[in-house]
N, C-alpha and C positions, 0 to 999 in steps of 0.2 A: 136600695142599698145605702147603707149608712157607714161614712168612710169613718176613719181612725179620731176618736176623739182625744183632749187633753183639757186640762183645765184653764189652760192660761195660752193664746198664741206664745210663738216660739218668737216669733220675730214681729215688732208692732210697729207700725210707723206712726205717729204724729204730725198731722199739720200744724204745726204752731200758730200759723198765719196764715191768710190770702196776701196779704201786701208784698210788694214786692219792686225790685227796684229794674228789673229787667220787663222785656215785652215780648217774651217767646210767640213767638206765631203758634209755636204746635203744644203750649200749655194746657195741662188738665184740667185745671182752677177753674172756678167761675168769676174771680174776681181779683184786681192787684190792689184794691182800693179797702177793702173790707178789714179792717183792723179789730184786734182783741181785747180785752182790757187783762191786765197780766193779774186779778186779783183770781180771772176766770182761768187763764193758762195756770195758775198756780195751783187752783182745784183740781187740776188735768192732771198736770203734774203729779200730785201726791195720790188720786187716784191710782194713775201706774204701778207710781212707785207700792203702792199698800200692795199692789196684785203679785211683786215679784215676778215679771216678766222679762226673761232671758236675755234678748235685744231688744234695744229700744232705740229706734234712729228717728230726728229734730226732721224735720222738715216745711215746706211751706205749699207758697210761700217762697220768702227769702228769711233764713235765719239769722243772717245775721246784722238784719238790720231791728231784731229783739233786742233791748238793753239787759236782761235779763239771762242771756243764753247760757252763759259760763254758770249761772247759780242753777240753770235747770238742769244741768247736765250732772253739777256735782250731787244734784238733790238724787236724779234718780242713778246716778253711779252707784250710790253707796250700796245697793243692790242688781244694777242692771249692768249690764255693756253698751256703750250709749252711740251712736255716732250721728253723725248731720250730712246733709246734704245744700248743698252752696252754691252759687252761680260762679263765685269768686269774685265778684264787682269790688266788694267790699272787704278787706279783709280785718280781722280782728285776730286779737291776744287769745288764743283758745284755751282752756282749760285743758286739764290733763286728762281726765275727766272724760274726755273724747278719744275712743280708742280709734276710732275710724271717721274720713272725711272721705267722701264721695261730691268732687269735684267736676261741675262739666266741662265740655268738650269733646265739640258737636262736628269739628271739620277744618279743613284747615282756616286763616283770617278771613279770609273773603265769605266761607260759607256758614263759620260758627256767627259771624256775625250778622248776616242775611237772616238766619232762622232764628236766631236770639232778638231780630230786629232793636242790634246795641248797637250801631256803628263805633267803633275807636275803643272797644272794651275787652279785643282779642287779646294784646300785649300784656295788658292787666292782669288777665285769668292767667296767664302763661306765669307773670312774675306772684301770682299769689301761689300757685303752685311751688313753685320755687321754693318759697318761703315758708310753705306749711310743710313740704319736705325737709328742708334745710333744719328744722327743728324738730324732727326727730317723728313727727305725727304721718300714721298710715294713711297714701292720701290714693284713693282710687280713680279711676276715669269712667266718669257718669254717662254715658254716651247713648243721643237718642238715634237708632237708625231709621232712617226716611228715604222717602224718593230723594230727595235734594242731595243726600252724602252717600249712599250707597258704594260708592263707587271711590270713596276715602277713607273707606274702614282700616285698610293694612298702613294708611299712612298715620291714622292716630293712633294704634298702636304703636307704632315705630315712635310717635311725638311724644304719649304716654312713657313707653319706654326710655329715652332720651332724659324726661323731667326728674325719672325716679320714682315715677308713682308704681304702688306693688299690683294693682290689678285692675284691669279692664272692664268696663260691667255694662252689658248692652241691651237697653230697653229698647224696642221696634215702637214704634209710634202707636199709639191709640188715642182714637178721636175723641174728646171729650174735652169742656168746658172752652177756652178760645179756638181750641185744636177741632173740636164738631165743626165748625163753618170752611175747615178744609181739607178734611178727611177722605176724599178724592184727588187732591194733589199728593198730598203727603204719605198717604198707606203706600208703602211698598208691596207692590205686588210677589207673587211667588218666585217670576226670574230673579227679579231684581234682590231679593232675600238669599238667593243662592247664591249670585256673585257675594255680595255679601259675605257669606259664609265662609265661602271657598278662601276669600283675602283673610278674614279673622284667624284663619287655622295657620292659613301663610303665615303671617303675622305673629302669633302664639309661638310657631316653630323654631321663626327668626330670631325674634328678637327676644325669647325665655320669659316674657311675660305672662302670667295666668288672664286667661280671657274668658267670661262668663255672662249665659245671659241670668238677666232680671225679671225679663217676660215671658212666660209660656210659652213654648211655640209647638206645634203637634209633631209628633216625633214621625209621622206619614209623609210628611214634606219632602224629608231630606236625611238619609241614610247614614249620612254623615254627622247627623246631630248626635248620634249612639257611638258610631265608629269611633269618632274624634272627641269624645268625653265633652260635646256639648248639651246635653241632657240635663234638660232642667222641669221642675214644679216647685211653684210658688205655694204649694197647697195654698192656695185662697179660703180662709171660711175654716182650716184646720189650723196649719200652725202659722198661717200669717193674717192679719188683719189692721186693720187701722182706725184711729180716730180722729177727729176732724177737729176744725177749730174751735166748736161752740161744745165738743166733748161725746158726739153722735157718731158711735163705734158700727163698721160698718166693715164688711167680709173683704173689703180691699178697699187703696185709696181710689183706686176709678171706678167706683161702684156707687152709687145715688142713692141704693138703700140702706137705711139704718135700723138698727136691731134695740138699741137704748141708746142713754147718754149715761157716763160714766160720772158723770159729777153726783148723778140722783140715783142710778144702782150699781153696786159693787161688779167690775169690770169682770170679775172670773163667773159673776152668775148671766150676765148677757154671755157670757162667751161658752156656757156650757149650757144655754136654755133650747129647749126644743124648737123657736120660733126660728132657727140656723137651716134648720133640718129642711127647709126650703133650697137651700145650698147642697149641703152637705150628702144629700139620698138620692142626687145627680136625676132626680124627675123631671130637670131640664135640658137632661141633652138630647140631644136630636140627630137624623141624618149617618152619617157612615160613623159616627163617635157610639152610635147605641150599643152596640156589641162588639166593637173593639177591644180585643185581650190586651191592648195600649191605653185602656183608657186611663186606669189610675197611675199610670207612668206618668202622664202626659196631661191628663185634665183636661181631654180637649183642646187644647192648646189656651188662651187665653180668654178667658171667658167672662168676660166685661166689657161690653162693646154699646157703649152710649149711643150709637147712629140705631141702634135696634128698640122695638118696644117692649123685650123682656128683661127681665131685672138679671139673668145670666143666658148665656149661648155658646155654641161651642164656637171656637175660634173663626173668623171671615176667610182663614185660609182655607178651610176644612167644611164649613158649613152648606155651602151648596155641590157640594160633592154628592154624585151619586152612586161612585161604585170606590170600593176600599182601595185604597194603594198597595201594588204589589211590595211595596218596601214592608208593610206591618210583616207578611209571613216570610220576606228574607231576615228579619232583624228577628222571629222568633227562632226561627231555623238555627241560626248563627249558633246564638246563645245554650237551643236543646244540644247543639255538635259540641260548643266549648265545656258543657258543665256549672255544676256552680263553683262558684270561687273557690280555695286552697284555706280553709281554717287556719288560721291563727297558730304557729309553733310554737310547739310549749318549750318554753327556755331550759334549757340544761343547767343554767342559772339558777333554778327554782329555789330558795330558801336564803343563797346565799346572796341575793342580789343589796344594795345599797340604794333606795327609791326616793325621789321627790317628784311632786306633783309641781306641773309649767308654771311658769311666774305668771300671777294676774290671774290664776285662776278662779270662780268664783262658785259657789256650791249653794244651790238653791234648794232648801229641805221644805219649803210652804205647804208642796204640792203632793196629793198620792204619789205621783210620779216627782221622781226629783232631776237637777238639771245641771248640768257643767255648763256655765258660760264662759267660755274662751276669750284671751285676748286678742285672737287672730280673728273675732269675730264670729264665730262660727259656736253652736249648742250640739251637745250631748244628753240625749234622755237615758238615764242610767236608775237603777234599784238603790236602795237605802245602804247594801254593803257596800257598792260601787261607790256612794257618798263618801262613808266613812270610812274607807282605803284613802279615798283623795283627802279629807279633811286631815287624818293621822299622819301623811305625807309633806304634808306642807313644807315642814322645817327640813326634811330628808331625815329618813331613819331606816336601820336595820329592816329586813323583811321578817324576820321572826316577830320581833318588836310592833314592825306593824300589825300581822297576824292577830297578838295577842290584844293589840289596841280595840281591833274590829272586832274580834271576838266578845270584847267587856259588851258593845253594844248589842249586838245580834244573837249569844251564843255560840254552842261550841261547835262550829265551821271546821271542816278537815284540811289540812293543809294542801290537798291537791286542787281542794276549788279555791282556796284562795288564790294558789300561785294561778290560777287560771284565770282569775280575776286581773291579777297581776297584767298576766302575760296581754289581754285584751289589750289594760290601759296603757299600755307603753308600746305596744302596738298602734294605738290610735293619736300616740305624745303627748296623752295627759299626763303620765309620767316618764321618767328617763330613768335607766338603771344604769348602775355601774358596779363591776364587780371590788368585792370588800377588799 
């Protein structure tokens, strides 16, 4: 089976660096010492940027110890949504450039700084936070869950919330590069992931903050990953991937295989060539994931696990399982009793409405498929009249007016699918209506 292709990931990471000014115990990297030369990052760079890919977030690494950072970000701004990822040791003048910061913050002083093995660099993080709030930039909480903090999740939330950051984002530990050598202390086992859990939802409730993971996790686990709108896939390999420091694109950043380098082939032809399909036709999953009517929900759950000898697996939570979780056929149950969702109301508004498309919005026509990249971070794959509603909207304009704008390009469209066009994207807040 061969999942949903696109031409370009939706969302890419970049290692900018190995170097780095922290000593994380449970680090992915192979190396803090391994530096780039920026004639190389700048190949990378323009690479990217030529592919037009939706989000593009800096990473390392530590970024911000690049002198470089600010001009990489405006480079691929001009087309992408950019953001970074930061330890906050360091802070710097960020460009505007940077719609999203994803800051860590790993537990309270005593234990961010144990697992970061930083002593005396708690307070710091805390006032760079401050400070990249205080000016206006979206600053998220990067947070890794472990054995070590399990049991502090509702209170960084609460601390997140406190600083002003707008959302939480929780990657579970996976072993790889310094973090292999202690993947047996540090993997949270299955209890330990459900307290977890349970505090995150507390925590989301309390305090109005958005909580979200980062990591796959198999939606068999835990009932409440569906219930409570924890539900997540990374699509690894479809619309996320990443590239490394030397430019060696690869189906995610804890993945050891590489597919090309971007510097010597055009990033959209690695990333639509058949040599994926290793990935992508799930001929590696195994175990109670084989016939899962959850499988493409869920992926397995995280399927990158360096302590294994295959290049993908299904999650360590899931993998030696020998009989399915009664939760998959409660959670299909649920859904066959609730229905599918309530379509989209068609506005009684219809002709008369007054439209503009969100501030920052950014319309990528490269691709067969074309792409809304948002300021809040988040992509939209949408049709070429979907495009040219939001392009003709920009300034705000009459809904007739727009009609006839989209029509110049596509043909003559009936007014009932436009307004229906309409009614989607103001539904989704790519646009806002207001009556004339």
């Amino acid at each position: 089976m061969i999942t949903e292709r696109y031409s370009v990931p939706h969302f890419l990471q970049f290692e900018t660096t190995y170097g780095c000014n922290s000593h994380c115990v449970f680090c992915y990297n192979p190396s803090r010492e391994r530096h780039y030369s920026d004639e190389l990052t700048w190949k990378i760079v323009r690479a990217i940027a030529a592919a037009e890919v939706p989000l593009v977030q800096l990473t390392g690494g530590e970024v911000s110890m690049l002198a470089n950072l600010n001009d990489y970000a405006d480079h691929l701004g001009e087309r992408s949504k950019v953001s970074i990822v930061t330890n906050g040791i360091r802070r710097r003048d960020l460009s505007e450039s940077i719609v999203k910061i994803f800051l860590s913050l790993h537990g309270d002083k005593e234990t961010h700084e144990r697992v970061t093995a930083n002593p005396g660099t708690y307070d710091t993080i805390v006032e760079t936070i401050s400070h990249y709030v205080g000016r206006g930039f979206r600053v998220a909480a990067d947070v890794l869950l472990c054995a070590d903090n399990y049991t502090q999740m509702y209170d960084i939330v609460r601390k997140a919330a406190e600083l002003g950051m707008v959302e939480v984002y929780i990657n579970r530990f996976q072993g790889g590069g310094f973090g292999a050598a202690i993947i047996n202390k540090m993997m949270p086992p299955i209890d330990m992931f459900r307290e977890a859990l349970g505090q995150l939802i507390a925590a989301r409730d309390d305090f109005g903050i958005p909580v979200v993971f980062g990591t796959t996790i198999p939606l068999c686990v835990d009932e409440r990953l569906v219930l409570e709108g924890f539900e997540f896939n990374c699509h690894m390999g479809v619309k996320f991937g990443a590239v490394a420091p030397d430019g060696e694109m690869r189906a995610c950043n804890q993945a050891l295989k590489g597919y090309g380098n971007i510097t010597k082939t055009p990033l959209e032809e690695i990333w639509q060539s058949a040599a994926l399909d290793d990935y992508r036709d799930h001929r590696w999953v195994t175990g109670i994931c084989t016939e899962c009517p959850l499988l493409d929900r869920c992926g397995g759950g995280c399927r990158v696990d360096n302590s294994q000898t295959a290049d993908y697996c299904p999650d360590s939570f899931v993998r030696d399982m020998d009989k399915r979780p009664d939760v998959v056929e409660r959670i299909l149950a649920r859904e066959a009793e609730r229905g599918p969702a309530a379509p989209v109301p068609v506005s009684p508004q219809t002709g008369r409405r007054r439209l503009k498309t969100e501030d920052g919005l950014s319309i990528i026509r490269k691709h067969p498929e074309k792409y809304l990249a948002r300021r809040s971070y988040s992509v939209l794959v949408v049709d070429d009249v979907c495009a040219d509603l939001c392009a003709a909207a920009s300034d705000g304009v009459d809904e007739p007016a727009l009609w006839d704008a989209c029509r110049r390009r596509n043909g003559n469209l009936d007014d009932a699918l436009l307004g229906r066009y309409v009614d989607h994207l103001v539904a989704a807040g790519v646009m806002c209506a207001s009556k004339n």
